[in-house]
C-alpha positions as CSV (number, residue, x, y, z in Angstrom):
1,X,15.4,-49.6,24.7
2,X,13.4,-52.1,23.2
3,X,9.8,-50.8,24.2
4,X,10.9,-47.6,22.7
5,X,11.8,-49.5,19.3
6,X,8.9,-51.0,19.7
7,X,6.5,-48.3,20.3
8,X,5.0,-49.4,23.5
9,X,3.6,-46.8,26.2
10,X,5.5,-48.4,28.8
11,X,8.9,-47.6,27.5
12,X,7.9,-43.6,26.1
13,X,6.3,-43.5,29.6
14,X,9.5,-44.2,31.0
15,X,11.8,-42.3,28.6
16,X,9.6,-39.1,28.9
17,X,9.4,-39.3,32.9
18,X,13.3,-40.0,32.9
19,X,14.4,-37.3,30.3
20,X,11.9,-34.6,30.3
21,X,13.4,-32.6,33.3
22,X,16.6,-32.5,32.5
23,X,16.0,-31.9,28.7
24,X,13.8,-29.1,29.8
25,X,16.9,-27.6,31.5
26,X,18.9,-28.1,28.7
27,X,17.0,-26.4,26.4
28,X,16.4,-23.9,29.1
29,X,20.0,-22.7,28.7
30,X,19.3,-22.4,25.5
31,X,16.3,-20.4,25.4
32,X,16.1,-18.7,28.3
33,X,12.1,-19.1,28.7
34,X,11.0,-22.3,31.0
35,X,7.7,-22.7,29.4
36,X,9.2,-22.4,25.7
37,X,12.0,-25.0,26.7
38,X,8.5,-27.3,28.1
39,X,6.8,-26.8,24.9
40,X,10.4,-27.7,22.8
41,X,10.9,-31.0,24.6
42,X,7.3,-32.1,24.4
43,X,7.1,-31.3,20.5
44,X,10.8,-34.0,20.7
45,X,8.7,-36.5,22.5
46,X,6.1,-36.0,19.8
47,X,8.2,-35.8,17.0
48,X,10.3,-39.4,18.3
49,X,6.8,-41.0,19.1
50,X,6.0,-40.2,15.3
51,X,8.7,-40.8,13.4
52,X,10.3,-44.7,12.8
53,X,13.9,-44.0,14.0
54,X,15.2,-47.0,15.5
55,X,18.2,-46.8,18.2
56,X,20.4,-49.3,18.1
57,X,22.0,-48.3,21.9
58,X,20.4,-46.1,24.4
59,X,23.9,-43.9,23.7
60,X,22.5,-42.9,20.5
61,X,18.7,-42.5,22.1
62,X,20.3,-40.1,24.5
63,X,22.5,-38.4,22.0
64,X,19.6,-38.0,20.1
65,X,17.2,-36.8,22.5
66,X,20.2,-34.1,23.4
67,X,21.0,-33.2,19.7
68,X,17.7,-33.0,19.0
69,X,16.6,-30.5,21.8
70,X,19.8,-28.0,21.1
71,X,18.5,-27.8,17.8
72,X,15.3,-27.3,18.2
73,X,15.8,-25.0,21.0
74,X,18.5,-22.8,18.4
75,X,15.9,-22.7,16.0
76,X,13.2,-21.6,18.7
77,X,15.4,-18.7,19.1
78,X,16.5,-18.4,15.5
79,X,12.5,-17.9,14.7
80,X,11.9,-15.4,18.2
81,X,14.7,-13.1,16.2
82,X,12.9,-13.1,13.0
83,X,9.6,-12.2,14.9
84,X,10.7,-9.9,16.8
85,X,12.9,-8.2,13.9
86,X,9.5,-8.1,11.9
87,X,7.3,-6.9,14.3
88,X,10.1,-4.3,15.4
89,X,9.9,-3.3,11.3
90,X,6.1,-2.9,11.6
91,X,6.1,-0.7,14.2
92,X,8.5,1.3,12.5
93,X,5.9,2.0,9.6
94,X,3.1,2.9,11.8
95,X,5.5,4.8,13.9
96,X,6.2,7.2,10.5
97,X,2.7,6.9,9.3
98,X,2.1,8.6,12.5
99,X,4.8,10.6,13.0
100,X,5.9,11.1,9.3
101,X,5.0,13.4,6.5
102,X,1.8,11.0,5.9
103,X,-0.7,10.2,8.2
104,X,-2.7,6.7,8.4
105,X,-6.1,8.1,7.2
106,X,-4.0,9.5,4.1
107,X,-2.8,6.3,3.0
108,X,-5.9,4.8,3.8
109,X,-7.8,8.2,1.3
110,X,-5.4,7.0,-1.2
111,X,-6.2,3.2,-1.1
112,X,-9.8,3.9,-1.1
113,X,-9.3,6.3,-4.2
114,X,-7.4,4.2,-6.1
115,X,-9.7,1.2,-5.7
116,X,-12.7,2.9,-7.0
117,X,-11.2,4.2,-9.6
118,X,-10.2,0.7,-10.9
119,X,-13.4,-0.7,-10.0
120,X,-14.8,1.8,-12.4
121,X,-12.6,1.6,-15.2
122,X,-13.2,-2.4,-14.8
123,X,-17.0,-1.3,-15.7
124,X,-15.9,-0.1,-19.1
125,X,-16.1,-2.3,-22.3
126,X,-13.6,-4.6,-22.2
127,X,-11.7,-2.6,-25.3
128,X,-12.2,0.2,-23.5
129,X,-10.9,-1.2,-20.3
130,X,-7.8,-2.3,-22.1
131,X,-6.8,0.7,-23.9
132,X,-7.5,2.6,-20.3
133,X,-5.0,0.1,-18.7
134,X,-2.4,0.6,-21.4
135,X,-2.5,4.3,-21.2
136,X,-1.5,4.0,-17.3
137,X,0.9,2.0,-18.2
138,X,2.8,4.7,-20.1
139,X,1.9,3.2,-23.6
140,X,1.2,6.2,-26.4
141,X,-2.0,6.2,-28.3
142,X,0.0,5.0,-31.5
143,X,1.9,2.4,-29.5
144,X,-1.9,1.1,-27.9
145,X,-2.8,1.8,-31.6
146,X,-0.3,-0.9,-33.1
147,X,-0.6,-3.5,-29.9
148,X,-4.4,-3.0,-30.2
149,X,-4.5,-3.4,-34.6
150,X,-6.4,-0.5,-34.5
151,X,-6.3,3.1,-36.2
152,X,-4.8,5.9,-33.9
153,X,-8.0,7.9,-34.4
154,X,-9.6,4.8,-32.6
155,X,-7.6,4.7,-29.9
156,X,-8.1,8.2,-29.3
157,X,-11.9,8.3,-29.6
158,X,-12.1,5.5,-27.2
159,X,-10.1,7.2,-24.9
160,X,-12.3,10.8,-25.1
161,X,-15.1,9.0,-24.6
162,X,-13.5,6.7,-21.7
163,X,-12.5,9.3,-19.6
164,X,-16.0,10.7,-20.1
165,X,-17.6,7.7,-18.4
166,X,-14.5,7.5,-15.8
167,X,-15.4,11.3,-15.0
168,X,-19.1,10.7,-14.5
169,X,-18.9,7.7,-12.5
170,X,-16.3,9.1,-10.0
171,X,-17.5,12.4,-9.9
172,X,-19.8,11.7,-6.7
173,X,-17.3,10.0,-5.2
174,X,-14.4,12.8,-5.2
175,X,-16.8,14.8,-4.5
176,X,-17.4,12.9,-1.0
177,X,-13.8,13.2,-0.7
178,X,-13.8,16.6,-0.4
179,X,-16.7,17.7,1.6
């Protein structure tokens, strides 16, 4: 108990050699997997080699090496449920991108679109760019007009004239789109 306290080789030798097989099992009836239950127990010795508990009986180092696995071995499982409930939920998506009413390379159309056509309005003038930005975000040209300090004529000629540079710089790429 002492070497253990202590810290020595000798004694985590001994305590891993004496404990890790039949923590192992333990675990094992918890987890169901052998190698899982392996890794789980070593991770304990790992943790206890780490940390600066001190045991003041080897009842409480057993009780701790036992308390310590179950949990460890719950939360093992805990963490396999999650994984398996997201990776069950991903396959779901591509499953309906697949099977569904839109395809992969649709969504993928649609990302691709939507990206160049920020890029490009990120080329405009920066008033430009913001009364562009407004706009898709449902505000009216007098409502930019007031935010912006600016006459709604402004807004308005900004937003012609926009559009116009919007429409020339994505014309050649819809155009790839469709053809």
């Amino acid at each position: 108990m002492e070497l253990v306290n202590l810290k020595r080789k000798e004694g985590f030798k001994y305590l891993y050699d004496y404990f890790f097989p039949s923590l192992c099992r333990f675990s094992y009836r918890i987890t169901k997997c052998l190698s899982e239950s392996e890794d789980i127990v070593q991770e304990l010795f790992v943790r206890l080699w780490k940390s600066d508990v001190k045991f003041p009986s080897e009842r409480a180092l057993v009780s701790y090496l036992y308390l310590s696995a179950k949990n460890a071995s719950l939360n093992a499982i805990r963490n396999a449920e999650k994984a398996k409930k997201a990776e069950k939920a991903e396959m779901n998506e591509l499953e309906k991108m697949d099977n569904g009413d839109i395809s992969f390379q649709q969504i993928m159309i649609e990302e691709e679109v939507h990206r160049q056509v920020y890029s490009a309005i990120y080329e405009l003038s920066p008033e430009r760019r913001n009364i562009i930005l407004l706009s898709m975000q449902g505000f009216t040209n007098s409502e930019i007009a007031k935010i912006k300090g600016i006459s709604i004529n402004t807004v308005k000629t900004l937003k012609l004239r926009s559009y116009r540079i919007l429409r020339d710089s994505l014309r050649p790429i819809f155009y790839s789109l469709l053809f």
